[in-house]
C-alpha positions in Angstrom: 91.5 111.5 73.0 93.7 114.2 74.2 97.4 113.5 73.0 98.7 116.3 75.0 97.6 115.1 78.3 98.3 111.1 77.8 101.9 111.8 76.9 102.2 114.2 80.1 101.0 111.7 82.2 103.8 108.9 80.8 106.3 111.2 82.7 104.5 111.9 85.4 103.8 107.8 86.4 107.7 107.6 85.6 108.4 110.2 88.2 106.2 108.9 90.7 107.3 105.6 89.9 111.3 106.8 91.1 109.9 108.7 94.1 108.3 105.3 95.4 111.4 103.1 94.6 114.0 106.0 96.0 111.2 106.0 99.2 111.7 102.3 99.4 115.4 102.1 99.2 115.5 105.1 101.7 113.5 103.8 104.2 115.1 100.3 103.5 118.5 101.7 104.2 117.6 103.2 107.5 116.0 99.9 108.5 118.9 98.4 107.7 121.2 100.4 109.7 118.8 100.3 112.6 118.7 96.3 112.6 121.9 95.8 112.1 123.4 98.0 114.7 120.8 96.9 117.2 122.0 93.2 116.2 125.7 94.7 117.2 124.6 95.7 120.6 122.7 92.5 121.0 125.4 90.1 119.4 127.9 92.0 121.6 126.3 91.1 124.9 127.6 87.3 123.6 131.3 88.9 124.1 130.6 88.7 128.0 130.9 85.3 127.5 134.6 85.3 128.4 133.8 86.5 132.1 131.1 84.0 132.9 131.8 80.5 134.1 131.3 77.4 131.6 128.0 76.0 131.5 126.7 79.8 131.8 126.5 81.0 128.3 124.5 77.6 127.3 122.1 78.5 129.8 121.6 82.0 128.7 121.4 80.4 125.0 118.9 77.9 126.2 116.8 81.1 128.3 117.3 83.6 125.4 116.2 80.7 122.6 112.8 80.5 124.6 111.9 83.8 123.7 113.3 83.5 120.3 110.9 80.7 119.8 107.8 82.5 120.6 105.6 83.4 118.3 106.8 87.2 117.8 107.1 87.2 113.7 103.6 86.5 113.1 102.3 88.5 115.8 104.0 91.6 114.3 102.9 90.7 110.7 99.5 90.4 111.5 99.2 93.4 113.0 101.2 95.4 110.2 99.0 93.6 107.8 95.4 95.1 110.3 97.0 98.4 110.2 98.3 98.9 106.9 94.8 97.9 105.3 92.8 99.9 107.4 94.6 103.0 107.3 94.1 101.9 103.6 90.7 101.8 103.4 90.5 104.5 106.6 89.1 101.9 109.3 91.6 103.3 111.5 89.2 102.5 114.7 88.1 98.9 113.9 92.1 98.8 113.9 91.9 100.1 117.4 89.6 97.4 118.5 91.9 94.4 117.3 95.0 95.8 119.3 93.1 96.4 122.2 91.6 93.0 121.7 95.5 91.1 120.8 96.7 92.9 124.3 94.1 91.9 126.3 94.6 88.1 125.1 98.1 88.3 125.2 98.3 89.5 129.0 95.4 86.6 130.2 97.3 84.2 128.3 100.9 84.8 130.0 99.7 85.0 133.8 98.1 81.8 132.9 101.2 80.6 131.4 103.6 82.3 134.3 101.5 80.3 136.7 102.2 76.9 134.6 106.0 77.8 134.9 106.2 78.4 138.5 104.5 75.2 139.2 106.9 73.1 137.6 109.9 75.4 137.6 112.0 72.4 139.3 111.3 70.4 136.1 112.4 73.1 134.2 116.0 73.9 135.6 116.3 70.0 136.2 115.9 69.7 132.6 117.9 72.7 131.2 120.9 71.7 133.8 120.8 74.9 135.8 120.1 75.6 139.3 119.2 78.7 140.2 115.8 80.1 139.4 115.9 83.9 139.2 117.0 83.7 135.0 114.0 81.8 134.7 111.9 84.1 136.8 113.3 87.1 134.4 112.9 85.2 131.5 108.9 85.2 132.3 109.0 88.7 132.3 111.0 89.1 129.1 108.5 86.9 127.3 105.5 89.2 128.5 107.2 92.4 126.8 108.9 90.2 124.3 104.7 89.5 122.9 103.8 93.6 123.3 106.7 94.5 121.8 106.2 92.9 118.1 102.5 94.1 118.8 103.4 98.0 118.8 106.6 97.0 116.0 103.6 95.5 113.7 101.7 99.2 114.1 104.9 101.0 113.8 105.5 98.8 110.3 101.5 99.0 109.1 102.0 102.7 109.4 105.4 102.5 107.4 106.3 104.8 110.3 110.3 102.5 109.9 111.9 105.8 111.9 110.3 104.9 115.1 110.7 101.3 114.5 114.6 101.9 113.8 114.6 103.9 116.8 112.7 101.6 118.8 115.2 98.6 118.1 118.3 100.5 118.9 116.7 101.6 121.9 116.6 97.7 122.6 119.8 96.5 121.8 121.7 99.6 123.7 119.4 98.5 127.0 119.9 95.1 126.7 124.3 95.4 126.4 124.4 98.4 129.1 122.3 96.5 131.6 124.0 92.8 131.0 127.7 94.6 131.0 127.2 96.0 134.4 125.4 92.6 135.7 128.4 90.6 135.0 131.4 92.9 134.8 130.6 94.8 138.4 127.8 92.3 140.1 128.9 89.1 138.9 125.6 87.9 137.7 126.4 86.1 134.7 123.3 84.2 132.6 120.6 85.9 135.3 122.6 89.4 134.6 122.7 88.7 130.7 118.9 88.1 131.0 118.3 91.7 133.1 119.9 93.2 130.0 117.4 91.3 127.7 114.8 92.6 129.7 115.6 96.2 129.7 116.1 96.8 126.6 112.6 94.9 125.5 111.0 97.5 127.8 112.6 100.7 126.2 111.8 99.2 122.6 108.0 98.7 124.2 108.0 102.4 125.7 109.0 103.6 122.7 106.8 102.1 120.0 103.9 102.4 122.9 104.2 105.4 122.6 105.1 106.2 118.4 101.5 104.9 118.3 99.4 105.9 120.9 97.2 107.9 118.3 96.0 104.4 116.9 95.7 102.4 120.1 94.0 105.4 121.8 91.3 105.6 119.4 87.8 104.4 120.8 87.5 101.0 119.5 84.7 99.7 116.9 83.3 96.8 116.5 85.1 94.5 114.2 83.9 91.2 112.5 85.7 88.8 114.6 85.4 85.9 112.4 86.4 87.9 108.9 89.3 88.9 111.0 90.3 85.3 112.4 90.1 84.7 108.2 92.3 87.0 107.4 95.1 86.3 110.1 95.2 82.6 110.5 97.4 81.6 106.9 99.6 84.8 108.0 99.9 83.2 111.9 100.6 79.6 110.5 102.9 80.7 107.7 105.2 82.7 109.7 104.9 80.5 112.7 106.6 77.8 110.3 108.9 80.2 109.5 109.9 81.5 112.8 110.2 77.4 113.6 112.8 77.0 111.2 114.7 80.5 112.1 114.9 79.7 116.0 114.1 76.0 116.8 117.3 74.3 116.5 119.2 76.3 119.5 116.4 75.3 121.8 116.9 71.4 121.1 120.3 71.3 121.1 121.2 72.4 124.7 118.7 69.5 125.9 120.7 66.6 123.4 123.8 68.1 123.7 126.5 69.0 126.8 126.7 72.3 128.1 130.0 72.9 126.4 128.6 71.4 122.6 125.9 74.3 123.4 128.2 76.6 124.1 129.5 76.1 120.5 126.6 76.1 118.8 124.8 79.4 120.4 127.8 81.0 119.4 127.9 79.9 115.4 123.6 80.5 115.2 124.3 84.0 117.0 127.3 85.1 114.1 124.9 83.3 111.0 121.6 84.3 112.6 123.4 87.9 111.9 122.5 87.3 107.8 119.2 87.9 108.9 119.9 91.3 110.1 121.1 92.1 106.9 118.2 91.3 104.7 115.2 91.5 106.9 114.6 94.9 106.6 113.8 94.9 102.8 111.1 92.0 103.5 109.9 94.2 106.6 108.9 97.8 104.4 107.9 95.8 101.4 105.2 93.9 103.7 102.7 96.6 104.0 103.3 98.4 100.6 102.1 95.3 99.3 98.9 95.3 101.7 98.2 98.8 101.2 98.3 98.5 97.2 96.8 94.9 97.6 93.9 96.9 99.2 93.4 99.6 96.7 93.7 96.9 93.7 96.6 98.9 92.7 99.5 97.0 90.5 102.9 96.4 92.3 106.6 94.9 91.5 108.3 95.6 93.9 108.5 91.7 95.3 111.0 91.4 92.5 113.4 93.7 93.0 113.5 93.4 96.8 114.0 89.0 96.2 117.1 90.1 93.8 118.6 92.6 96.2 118.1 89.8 99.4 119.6 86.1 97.4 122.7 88.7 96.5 122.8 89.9 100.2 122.3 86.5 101.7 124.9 84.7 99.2 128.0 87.6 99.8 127.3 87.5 103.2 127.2 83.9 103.9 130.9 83.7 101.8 131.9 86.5 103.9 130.5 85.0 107.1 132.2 81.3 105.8 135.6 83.0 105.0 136.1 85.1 108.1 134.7 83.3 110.5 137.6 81.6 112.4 139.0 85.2 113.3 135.6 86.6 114.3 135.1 83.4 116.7 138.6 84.1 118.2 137.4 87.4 118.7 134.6 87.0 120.0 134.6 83.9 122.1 137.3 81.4 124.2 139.7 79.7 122.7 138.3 76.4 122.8 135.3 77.7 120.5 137.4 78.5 117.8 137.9 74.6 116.1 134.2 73.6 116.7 132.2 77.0 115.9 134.2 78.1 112.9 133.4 74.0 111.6 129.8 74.9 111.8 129.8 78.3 110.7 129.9 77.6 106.5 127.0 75.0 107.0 124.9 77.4 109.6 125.4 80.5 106.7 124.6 78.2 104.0 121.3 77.5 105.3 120.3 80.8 106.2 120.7 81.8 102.7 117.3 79.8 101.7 115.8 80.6 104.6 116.5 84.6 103.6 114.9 84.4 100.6 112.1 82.1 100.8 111.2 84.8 103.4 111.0 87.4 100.9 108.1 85.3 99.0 106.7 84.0 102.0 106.0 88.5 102.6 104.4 88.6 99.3 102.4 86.0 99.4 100.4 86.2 102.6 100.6 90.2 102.3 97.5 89.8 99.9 93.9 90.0 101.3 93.8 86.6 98.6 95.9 85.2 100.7 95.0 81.1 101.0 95.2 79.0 104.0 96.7 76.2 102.0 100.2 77.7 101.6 100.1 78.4 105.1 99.3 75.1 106.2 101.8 73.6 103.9 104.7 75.6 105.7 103.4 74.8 109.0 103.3 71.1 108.7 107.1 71.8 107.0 108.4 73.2 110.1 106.3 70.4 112.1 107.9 67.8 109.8 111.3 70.1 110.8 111.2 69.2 114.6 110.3 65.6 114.3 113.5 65.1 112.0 115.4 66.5 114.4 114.4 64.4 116.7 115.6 61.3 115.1 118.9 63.2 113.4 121.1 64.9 115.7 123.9 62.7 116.3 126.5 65.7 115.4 126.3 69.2 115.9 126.7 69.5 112.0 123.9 66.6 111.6 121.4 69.4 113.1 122.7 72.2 110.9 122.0 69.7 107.8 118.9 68.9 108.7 118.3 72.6 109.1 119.4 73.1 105.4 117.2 70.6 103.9 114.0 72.0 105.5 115.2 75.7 104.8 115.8 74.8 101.0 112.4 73.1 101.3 110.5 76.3 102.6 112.0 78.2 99.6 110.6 75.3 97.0 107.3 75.4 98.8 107.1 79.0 98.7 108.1 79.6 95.2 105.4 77.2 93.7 102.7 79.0 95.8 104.1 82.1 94.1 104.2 81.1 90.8 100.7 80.0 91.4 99.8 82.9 92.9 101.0 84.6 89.5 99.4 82.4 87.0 96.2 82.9 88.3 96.6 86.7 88.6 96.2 88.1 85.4 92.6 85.6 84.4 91.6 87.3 87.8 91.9 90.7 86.6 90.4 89.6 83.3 87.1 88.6 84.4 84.6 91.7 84.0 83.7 94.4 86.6 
């Protein structure tokens, strides 16, 4: 025992112990400015809502909650999660194999999908109200880019390379509110033109993460186990399947129950509380593969705790904030007919994002472990499931929806934080057990 050298190292874990939490707040607060500026430019395409015709906006709601609703989140987790633990454990080329393998599927399954779509495209525009087709011809290509870009986002975030992936998002939202400005303002195009922008900008974001990892992607694959893999991904592709269900599923349903003008409202309200989201994110998103990449090397972490304190405080000011100043930032924003109806639904659309927010944060942790079980996953699944047949039976109000939504969202966060508390009461017998 050498007393010299145990009480140098005290320090020295201290030391390293601040390097990694100012690290985490560093690259935090860049992620943070980078999502929430890009959700500026985005949000601010909504303010060309005042010179399209009514009916318009609900349609680009309706178009632009499409590819909301895909299944982006889970995408880009799954591949942070791949990357992270192989550059981990140095498998950087089996790594290689599974994005070359996730693009091929992706771009097989949308031609087959864009064939499906044109087929029945009359159906489609019968059912969503509108009548001409070129939005939903755009919208086909926005979903293909919209799936490669959370793939390259999930590399970007497995490297913890959050520069690029800031960059890469306001690269997106300036495209997307430069192209959709000059659509409607000088060529009249309204929800097609809005759509353009959409497009655009998801194709910068892609260039630029394309090409932030290219030194991955461009490695000659190696063979990976195929079935260990498909064990590994599937609770992390159900659990945040259920949650991306529960972020992004109401706007979709409401334009078909209710009119245009009732969508109208609603879009507006989920764009302004959807904006919490941008807020808090960002901690959930660099904690994610720290936890993977320590989870690998069986070393100790806590940073789920600090970064679940630091998003319930951010959720709860800014859902007050969002609840108190919300009839000025509709007027701002929006016609004044929106004002009465959106600024009614804002307090109850905030409030439920503030559950939502969090059980996120333990939703990361949980599934960020190579432990991870299928069980929780499945549980949140069949939530968000049990979510859309609810609302199929309550909507009678716009606010009846948003209630609903609250329920399941307070739901998530019970289910998720008795798999948590699981999770940590069988931690420490794990590590007891010898070798």
């Amino acid at each position: 025992m050498h007393p010299a050298s145990s009480s140098s190292s005290a320090p020295s874990a201290a030391a390293d112990a601040a390097r990694q939490r100012a690290s985490f707040f560093r690259q935090s607060g860049w992620l943070m400015i980078a999502n929430i500026a890009s959700g500026v430019l985005m949000w601010a395409v909504h303010l060309l809502n005042k010179a399209i015709p009514p009916g318009e906006y609900g349609s680009f709601g309706a178009l632009l909650a499409v590819v909301m609703l895909l299944p982006t989140i889970p995408l880009q987790m799954v591949l942070a999660q791949q990357t992270a633990k192989a550059i981990a454990q140095g498998r950087e080329r089996e790594v290689a194999g599974v994005i070359h393998a996730v693009w091929l599927v992706i771009t097989l399954g949308w031609v087959v999908g864009a064939a499906f779509v044109l087929r029945y495209q009359q159906a489609i525009l019968d059912h969503w109200k509108m009548t001409s087709p070129v939005g939903l011809w755009i919208t086909l290509a926005i979903v293909l880019f919209s799936f490669w870009l959370p793939m390259f986002w999930g590399v970007l975030q497995g490297q913890q390379n959050f520069l690029w992936l800031g960059w890469s998002m306001l690269a997106n939202g300036i495209g997307r509110l430069t192209v959709a400005a000059v659509a409607v303002l000088a060529l009249h195009a309204y929800a097609s033109g809005m759509m353009a922008g959409v497009l655009l900008g998801i194709m910068i974001g892609v260039g630029i993460a394309a090409g932030q990892t290219r030194r991955l992607w461009w490695l000659r694959a190696q063979a990976f186990d195929g079935r260990a893999l498909v064990r590994q991904v599937l609770p992390l592709a159900l659990g945040f399947l259920g949650f991306q269900i529960l972020f992004t599923g109401d706007t979709i349903l409401v334009k078909a129950w209710f009119s245009q003008t009732d969508a109208d409202f609603y879009v507006s309200a989920g764009t302004l509380s959807r904006a919490l989201m941008w807020l808090v994110l960002p901690l959930a998103s660099v904690m994610f593969p720290r936890i993977v990449h320590s989870a690998a090397r069986a070393e100790p972490s806590d940073l789920m705790g600090k970064v679940l304190l630091a998003t319930a405080v951010l959720a709860v000011v800014g859902a007050l904030g969002l609840s108190l100043l919300g009839p000025w930032v509709v007027r701002f924003v929006y016609q004044p007919e929106f004002v009465a109806v959106a600024s009614s639904l804002l307090p109850w659309y905030a409030a439920a994002m503030v559950p939502l927010a969090v059980a996120n944060v333990l939703l990361n942790n949980l599934l960020a472990r190579p432990a991870a079980s299928l069980v929780p996953a499945i549980c949140i699944f069949a939530l968000a499931i049990g979510y859309l047949v609810a609302l199929t039976r309550f909507h009678d109000q716009l606010v009846t929806v948003l209630q609903v939504l609250g329920v399941f969202n307070l739901a998530l966060l019970a289910v998720c934080a008795w798999f948590t508390w699981r999770q940590r009461q069988a931690r420490p017998s794990a590590t007891s057990l010898p070798g």
